[in-house]
Every structure is written in C-alpha cells, then in structure tokens.
N, C-alpha and C positions, 0 to 999 in steps of 0.2 A: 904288597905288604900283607901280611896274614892278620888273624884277628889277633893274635897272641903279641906279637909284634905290636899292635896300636896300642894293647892293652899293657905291655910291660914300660911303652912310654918310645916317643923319635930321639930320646935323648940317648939309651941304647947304646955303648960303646960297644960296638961288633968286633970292632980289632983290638979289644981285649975281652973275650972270650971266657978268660981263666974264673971268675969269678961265678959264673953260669955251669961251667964244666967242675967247677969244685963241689958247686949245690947237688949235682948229676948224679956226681959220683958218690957221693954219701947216700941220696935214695934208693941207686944203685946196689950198694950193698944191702939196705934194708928189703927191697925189692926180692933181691937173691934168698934173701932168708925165708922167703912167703914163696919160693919155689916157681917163679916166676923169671922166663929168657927176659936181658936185657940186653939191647945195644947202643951205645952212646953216641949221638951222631953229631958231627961239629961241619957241618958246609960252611965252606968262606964266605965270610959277610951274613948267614943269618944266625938265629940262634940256635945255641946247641940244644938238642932235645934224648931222650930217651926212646926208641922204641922198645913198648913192655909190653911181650905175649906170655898167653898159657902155653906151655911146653905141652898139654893133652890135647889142646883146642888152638891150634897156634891162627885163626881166624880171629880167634878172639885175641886182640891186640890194639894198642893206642898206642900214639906217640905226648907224651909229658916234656913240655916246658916249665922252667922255673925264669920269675923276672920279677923287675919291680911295677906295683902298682902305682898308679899316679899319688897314691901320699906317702909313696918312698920306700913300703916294705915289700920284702921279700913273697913271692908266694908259688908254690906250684900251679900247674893250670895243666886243663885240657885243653885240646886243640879248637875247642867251639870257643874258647875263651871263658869258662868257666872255671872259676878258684875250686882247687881240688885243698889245700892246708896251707897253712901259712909256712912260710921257707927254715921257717925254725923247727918246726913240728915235722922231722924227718920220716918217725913211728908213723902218727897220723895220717900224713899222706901215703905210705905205704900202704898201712891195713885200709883205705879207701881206695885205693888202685884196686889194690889181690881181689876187694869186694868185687869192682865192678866186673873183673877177667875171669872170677869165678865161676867155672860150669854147673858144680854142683848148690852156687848160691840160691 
C-alpha cells in the first residue's frame, strides 16, 4: 500500500474509481491551463493519479492523487503523502503544482 493510500483511508472504494477520476479531471484542466503535460492514470484496484510534467523540463514531473483524509474531506496530495489543497480548491492546488514544476521558479 502506498503512503497516499493509508492516508486517503482502507475504507477506499477502488471499484468505484469515478469519484477520484472526476477530481483528476477538473485539475486536469486547470493544470493544462499553467501549461503543464498531464496524464490521467487509472490501474485497477489502486488510485487513480495525475502524472504532471513541465513540457521544457519533462524530469520535472510528479504524480498527484486526490482522496479522503481520515475526517472525511477531500484533498490533493503528493506522493510522500503530503496535502498539496483541499479537493475543493481546484485553482489552489493548481498554482501550487505549476510552483513546484516550475524551472524558472
């Protein structure tokens, strides 16, 4: 199990996915708009995640989960299990991504 996984909770429905790939897809878009590749990744049984590179720096790249935290909300996260916004704050998590993929940050 990953860290992301302990952290979004064993309670986790994986065979309904849809609710995780709708969050995706919305930062998704805002992602695209900061000029930043994304690929949407859904493997059976874990969670679906984002891979988000710089298109000038494509090293520079992380993969973003969204889940719930153990008191039931929503939130993006990094892969160390680190809360990147809360899953409502679409914008937010965004402009803290593009930050970090940022070469000329």
């Amino acid at each position: 199990m990953s860290l992301v996984a302990g952290q979004v909770g064993a309670e986790a429905d994986l065979t309904q996915p849809q609710p995780f790939v709708d969050r995706l897809e919305e930062l998704a878009c805002e992602l695209d708009r900061h000029g930043l590749q994304v690929s949407l990744m859904t493997p059976a049984g874990r969670i679906p995640s984002l891979h988000v590179a710089n298109p000038v720096a494509p090293r520079l790249a992380e993969d973003v989960y969204v889940g719930r935290s153990q008191d039931g909300l929503w939130w993006f996260w990094w892969p160390w299990a680190e809360r990147i916004a809360p899953g409502g704050e679409v914008a937010e998590a965004a402009t803290a991504i593009a930050k970090v993929l940022d070469t000329a940050g």
